[in-house]
N, C-alpha and C positions, 0 to 999 in steps of 0.2 A: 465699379464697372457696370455701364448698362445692361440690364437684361427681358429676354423676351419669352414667349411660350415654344415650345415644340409647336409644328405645326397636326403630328400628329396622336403626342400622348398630351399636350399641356404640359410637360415639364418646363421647370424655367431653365432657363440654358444662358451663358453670355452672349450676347452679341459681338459674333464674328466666329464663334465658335463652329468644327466641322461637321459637329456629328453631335446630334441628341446623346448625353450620357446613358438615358435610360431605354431607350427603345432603339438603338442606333439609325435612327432617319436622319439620314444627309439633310444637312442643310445649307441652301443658297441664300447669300444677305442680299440686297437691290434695291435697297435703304439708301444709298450713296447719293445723293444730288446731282442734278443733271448739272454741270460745268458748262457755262456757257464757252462759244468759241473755239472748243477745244475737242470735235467729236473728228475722229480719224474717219477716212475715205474706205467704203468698204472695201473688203477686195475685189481686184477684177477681174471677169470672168478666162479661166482658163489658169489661174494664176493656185495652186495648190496651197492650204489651207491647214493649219492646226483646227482638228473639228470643237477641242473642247475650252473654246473662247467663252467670254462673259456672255447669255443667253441678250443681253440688253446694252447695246452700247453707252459707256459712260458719258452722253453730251447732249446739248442741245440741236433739236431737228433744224433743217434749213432746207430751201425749197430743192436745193439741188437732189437731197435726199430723198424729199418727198419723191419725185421723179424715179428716181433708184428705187424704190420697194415700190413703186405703182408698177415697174417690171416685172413684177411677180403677176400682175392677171393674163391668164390663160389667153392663149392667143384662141381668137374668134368669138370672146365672151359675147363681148359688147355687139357684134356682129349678129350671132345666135338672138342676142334680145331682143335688139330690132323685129328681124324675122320673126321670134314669136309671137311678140305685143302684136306684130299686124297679121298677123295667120288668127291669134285669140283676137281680135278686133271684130277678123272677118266671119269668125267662126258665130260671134256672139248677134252678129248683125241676120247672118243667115239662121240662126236657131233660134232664136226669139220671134219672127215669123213664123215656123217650123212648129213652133207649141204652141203659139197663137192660133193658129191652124189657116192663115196667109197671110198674106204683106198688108198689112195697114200704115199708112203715118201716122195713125196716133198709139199703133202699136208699140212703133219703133221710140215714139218718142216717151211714149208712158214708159217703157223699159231702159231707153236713158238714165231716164230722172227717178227709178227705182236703184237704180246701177250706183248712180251718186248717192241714195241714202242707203244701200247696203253697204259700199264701201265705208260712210262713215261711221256706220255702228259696228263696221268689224275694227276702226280705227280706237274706238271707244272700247272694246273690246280686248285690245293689245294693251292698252292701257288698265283696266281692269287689272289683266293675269299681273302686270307687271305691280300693280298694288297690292295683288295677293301673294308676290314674294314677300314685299316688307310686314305682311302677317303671320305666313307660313315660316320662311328661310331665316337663316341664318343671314342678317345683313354682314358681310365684311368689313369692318371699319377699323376695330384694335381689338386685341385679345387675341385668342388662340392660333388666328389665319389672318393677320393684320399683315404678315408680308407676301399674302397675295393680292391685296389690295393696292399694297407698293408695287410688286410688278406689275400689274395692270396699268398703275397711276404712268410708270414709267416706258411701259409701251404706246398709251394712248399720249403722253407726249413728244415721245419719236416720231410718232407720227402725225402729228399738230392735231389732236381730235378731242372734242370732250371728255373728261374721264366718262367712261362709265360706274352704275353699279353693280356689288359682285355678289350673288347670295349663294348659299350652298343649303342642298336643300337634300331630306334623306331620301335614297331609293339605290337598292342595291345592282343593279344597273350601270357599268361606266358611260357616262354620257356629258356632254355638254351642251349647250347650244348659246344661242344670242337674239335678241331680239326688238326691238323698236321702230320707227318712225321717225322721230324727234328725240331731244334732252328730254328727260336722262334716259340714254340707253343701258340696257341690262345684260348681261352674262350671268347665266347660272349654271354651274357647278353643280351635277349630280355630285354626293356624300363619296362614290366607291369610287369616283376618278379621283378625287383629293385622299384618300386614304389609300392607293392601289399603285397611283403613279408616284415613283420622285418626283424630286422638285426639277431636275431640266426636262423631263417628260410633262409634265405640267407647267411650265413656262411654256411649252411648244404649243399646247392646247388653249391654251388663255390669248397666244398671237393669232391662233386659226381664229379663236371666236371673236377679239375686237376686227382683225380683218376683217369679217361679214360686215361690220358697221363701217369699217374706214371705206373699204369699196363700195356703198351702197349696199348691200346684200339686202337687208334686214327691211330698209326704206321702199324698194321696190321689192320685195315679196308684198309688203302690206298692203300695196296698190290693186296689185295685181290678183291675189289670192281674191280677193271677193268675184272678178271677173271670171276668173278660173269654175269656179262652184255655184257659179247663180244658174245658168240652163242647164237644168237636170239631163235633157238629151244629149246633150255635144259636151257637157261638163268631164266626161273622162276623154275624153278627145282631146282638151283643151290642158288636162293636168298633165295626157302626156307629151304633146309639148313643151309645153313649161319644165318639164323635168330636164328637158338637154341641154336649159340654162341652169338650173340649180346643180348637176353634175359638175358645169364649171365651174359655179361658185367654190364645189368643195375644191378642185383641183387650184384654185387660184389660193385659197386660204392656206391652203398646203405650202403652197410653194414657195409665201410669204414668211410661214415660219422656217422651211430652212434660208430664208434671204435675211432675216435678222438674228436669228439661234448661229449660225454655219454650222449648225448641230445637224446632219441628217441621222444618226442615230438616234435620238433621240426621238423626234419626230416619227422618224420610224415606228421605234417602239411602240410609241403611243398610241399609234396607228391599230397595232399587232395587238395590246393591250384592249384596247377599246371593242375590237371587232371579238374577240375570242377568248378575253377574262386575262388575267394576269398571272396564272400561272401555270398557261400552257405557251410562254414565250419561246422556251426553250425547246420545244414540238413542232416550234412555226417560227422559226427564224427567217432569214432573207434569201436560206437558201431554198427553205419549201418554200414561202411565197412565191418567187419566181418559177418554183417547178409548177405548180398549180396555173401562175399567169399565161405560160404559155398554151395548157389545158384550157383556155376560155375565149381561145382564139376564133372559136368556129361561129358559125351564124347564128344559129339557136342560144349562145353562149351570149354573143352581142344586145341579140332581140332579149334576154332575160335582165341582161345589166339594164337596158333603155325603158325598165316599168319603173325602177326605182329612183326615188329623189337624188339619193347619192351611188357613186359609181363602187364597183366594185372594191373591197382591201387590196386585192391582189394589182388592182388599175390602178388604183391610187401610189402603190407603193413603187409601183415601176414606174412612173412618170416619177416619182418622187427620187428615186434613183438619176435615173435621165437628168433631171434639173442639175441634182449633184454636179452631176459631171461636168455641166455646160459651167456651171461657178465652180470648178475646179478642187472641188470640195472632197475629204478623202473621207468614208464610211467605216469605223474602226471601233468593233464592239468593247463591251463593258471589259471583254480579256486582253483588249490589245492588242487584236485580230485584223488584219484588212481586210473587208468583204470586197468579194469582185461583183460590179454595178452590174455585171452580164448575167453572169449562172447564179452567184451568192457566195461561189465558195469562199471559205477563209482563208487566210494565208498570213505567214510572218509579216512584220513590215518590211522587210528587208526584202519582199520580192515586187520584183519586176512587173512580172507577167503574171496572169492565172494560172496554175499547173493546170485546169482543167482545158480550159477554153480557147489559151494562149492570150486574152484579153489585156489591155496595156493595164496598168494599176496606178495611180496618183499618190502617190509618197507624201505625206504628214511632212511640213516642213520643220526643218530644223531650231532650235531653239525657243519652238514655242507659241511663237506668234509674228504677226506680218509685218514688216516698218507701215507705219502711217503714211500715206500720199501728203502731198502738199495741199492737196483740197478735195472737194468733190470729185465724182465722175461727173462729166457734163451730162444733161438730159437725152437718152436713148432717140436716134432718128428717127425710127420706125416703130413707137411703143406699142405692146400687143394689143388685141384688141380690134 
């Protein structure tokens, strides 16, 4: 029988086996080949959902699908970009005058053609760090973490995009991120997210961060970030801007991994995890989140979340709920709990409604899993954006 490493002691374990003998870490296989011809229709929105489906659909992508997970970016992303490219456009044309100390043309065009050579040494630059993974990190390729390199392979397939590369690198920190321009793009894994999160919490985080690459994310920050940081005057003016695109980035990456996981717990968690250590999950479940999210409702609350790159845990996680609902998706913790997407509270599955809130509740469908459609969903009318 083949066999492979734990992902988190090394031990050797069978392949297909559920659980580490020696450290009990769950393990998910994603080894399986993608089957051509043969990928089921997701579900459709509104249509209630068993959440703990295979994180990775077994099949080959098709454009129609493409289409279906490009519904996952944030309505008014693309929208927001525009506006800021030409706000940091305008911003850069009036402040470069502004430290010149007035308007020349040869100001404006010597600042051009400085513009083009600092972008492309910060491109040269990205490239760089990404060299100094494969000196520093741990490249992912076989051995201990070789099946997160297969879920990766098999997400960047779902969604027709080059593999990228996976390093893990030490820092006791949960974190992740992504990063490139061009092949090969990179993901790297801080050490305490791969030792901290299971494996469907960690499949969730691996879709947030190729999402950054499949949606552009990574390609136009690299653009843009030189633009952002050249005029010392107007340059925090310009980052915050930029920032009410990159808050959508996260919410688009989010919402991407519950459209391919149907896991929102999971996702969740990872969320909970990431922001406030892993194990004080059980302190800040769904139902404090929510009580705090409503706490952040007020203006000074709003103006705090708008300095930062990414949006609040508590924003992310209610939006993150909301999407649930709209894909009909049912939130049902590691006990077997229904959380309600309003308040948090838990409940049997067998209820209805919220006892607190009165809230309707979406019932885990029966047997398991959803019949396959006969095909895709067609391409969205109106896709966000």
């Amino acid at each position: 029988m083949p066999e492979t490493n734990c992902p988190k002691c090394g031990q050797k374990v069978a392949v297909g086996t559920a659980a580490c003998s020696s450290c009990g870490q769950p393990l998910f296989w994603t080894t399986t080949p993608l089957v051509p011809d043969a990928q089921p229709a997701p579900p459709q929105p509104n249509s209630p959902v068993q959440t703990n489906q295979p994180p990775v659909p077994n099949a080959s992508p098709t454009q129609s699908f493409q289409m279906y997970y490009r519904t996952a970016r944030t309505r008014g992303e693309i929208r927001v970009l525009i506006i800021t490219v030409a706000l940091i456009g305008l911003l850069f044309l009036v402040g470069l005058p502004i430290a010149a100390g007035g308007f020349k043309l040869d100001t404006v065009i010597g600042g051009i053609i400085l513009l083009f050579v600092v972008t492309a040494f910060w491109l040269f630059v990205i490239r760089l760090t990404q060299r100094q993974f494969l000196g520093n990190a741990l490249r992912v390729e076989r051995g201990h973490f070789s099946n997160l390199k297969g879920l990766t392979n098999q997400v960047a397939a779902l969604l027709n995009m080059p593999e990228p590369e996976v390093y893990i690198f030490q820092d006791p920190y949960l974190n992740a991120f992504s990063l490139g321009f061009k092949r090969p793009y990179t993901v790297a894994l801080h050490s305490a997210i791969v030792e901290d999160l299971d494996q469907e919490e960690l499949t969730a985080v691996i879709i947030h961060e190729v999402g950054h690459i499949w949606f552009g994310h990574t390609r136009i920050s690299a653009y843009v970030t030189p633009v952002v940081i050249q005029i010392p005057i107007v340059s925090p003016v310009m980052e915050y801007i930029f920032g009410f695109w990159t808050r959508r980035t996260e919410l688009t990456c989010d919402r991407l991994a519950i459209l391919v996981t149907r896991n929102p717990r999971a996702v969740i968690e990872a969320l909970i995890k990431t922001y406030v250590g892993p194990h004080f999950l059980l302190q800040l479940d769904a139902e404090g989140v929510l009580f705090q999210e409503h706490q952040t409702q007020g203006l000074l609350n709003k103006l705090a979340q708008s300095m930062s790159t990414h949006p609040f845990m508590t924003t992310r996680i209610k939006k993150l709920l909301e999407y649930s609902r709209e894909l009909g998706l049912t939130y049902v913790d590691k006990n077997g709990m229904l959380v309600c997407e309003n308040c948090g509270l838990k409940s049997a599955l067998s209820a209805a409604f919220c006892p607190r809130c009165n809230f309707p509740l979406h019932q885990p469908t029966a047997g398991g899993s959803v019949p396959p459609a006969q095909s895709p969903p067609p391409a969205p009318a109106n896709p966000h954006g």
